[in-house]
N, C-alpha and C positions, 0 to 999 in steps of 0.2 A: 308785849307781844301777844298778839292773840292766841288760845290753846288752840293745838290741833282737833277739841274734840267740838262739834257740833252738836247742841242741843235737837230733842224732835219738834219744839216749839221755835227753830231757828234763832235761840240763845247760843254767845259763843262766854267761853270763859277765856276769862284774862290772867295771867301769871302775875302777880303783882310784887313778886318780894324778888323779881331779877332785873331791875333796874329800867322796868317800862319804858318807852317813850311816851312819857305823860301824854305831850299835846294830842298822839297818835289814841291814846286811848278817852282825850277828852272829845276828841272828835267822832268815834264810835259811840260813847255815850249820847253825844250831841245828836246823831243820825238815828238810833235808834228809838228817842224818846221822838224823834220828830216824825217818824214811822207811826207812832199810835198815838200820836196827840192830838187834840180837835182842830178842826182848821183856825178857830181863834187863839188858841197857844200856839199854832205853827205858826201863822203872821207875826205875833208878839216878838216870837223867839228870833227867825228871820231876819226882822227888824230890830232886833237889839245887838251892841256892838260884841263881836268874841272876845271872850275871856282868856288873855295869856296864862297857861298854866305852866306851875316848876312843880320841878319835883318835890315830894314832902321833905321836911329838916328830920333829922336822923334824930329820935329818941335818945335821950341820956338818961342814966339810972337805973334802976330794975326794972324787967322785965317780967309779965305775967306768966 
């Protein structure tokens, strides 16, 4: 879920340890890199197939 707070550089932060909707957040990743990328990595990217994302596997053993 995206945070409530808005960056002044129109960065948003993301809560990541409440059980995101990954794809929801691989898609703003997606949008924003595509935002300041040159028009030959925006065609590249465009052009290349989406990536199903899951959520990460839950860590087993100690923790830092």
């Amino acid at each position: 879920n995206p945070a409530a707070y808005r960056g002044p550089s129109g960065w948003v932060g993301v809560v990541l340890d409440t059980r995101p909707d990954w794809g929801l957040v691989a898609e703003l990743v997606r949008d924003a890199f595509l935002h300041v990328a040159t028009k030959k990595l925006q065609a590249q990217l465009i052009g290349a197939p989406r990536v199903e994302v899951s959520a990460p596997k839950a860590r087993r053993g100690r923790t830092r």
